[in-house]
N, C-alpha and C positions, 0 to 999 in steps of 0.2 A: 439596354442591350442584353439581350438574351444568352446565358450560358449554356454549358451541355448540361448543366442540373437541371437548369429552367426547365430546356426541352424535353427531360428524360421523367421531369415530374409531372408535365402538362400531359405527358402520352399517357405517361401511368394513370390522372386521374380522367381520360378520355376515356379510357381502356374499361376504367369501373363504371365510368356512365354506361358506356354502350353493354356492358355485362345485367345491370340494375337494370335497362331499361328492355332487355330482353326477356329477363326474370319476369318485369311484370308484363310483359304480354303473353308470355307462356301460362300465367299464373288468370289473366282476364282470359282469354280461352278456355281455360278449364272449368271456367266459374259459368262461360258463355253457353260450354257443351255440358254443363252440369244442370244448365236450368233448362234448355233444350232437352234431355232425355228425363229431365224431371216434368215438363208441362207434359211427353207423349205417356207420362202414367197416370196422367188423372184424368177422372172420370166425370161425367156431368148431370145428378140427374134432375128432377123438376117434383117438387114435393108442394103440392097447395099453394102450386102458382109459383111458387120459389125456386131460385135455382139453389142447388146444391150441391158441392163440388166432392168430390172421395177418391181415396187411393187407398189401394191392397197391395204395398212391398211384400209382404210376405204373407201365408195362407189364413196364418194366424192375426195376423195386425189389420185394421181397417179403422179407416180416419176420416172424417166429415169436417168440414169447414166451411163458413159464407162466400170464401173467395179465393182465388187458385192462386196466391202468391202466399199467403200462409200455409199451406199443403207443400208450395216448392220450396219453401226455407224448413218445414218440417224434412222431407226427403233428403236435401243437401245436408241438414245439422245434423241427420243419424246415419249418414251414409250408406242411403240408400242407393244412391247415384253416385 
C-alpha cells in the first residue's frame, strides 16, 4: 500500500531520471554537431598513391594524419569545434 511518501519519492526520482536522461542527449548532440563541423574541416589529399587527411584550425597550426577520425578527436580535444 502506497503512502504519500512513497508517491512524493517515486515522482522525485522520475523527475531526476527524466532531467539525466535529457542531459545526456543534449550532451550526444553536441558530441553529434561537434564531429559533424569537425569532419567539414578536413581536408583530403593523395600523396604517392596515399591518402592523406589535414586540417588548418588556425593559420599557423597544420595537421596530417592516415585517417580522419584522429584529426576529429584531435579538433574536438583542443577545441577547435
Amino acid at each position: 500500500m502506497k503512502t504519500d511518501f512513497d508517491s512524493k519519492l517515486d515522482a522525485q526520482l522520475d523527475a531526476r531520471d527524466k532531467r539525466r536522461c535529457k542531459a545526456d542527449d543534449r550532451a550526444y548532440e553536441k558530441l553529434e554537431r561537434q564531429f559533424d563541423d569537425a569532419e567539414q574541416m578536413i581536408g583530403e589529399l593523395c600523396r604517392e598513391g596515399a591518402a592523406v587527411f589535414y586540417v588548418c584550425p588556425t593559420p599557423r597550426i597544420y595537421r596530417e594524419a592516415p585517417d580522419r577520425l584522429s584529426l576529429t578527436s584531435y579538433l574536438i580535444r583542443n577545441r577547435y569545434v
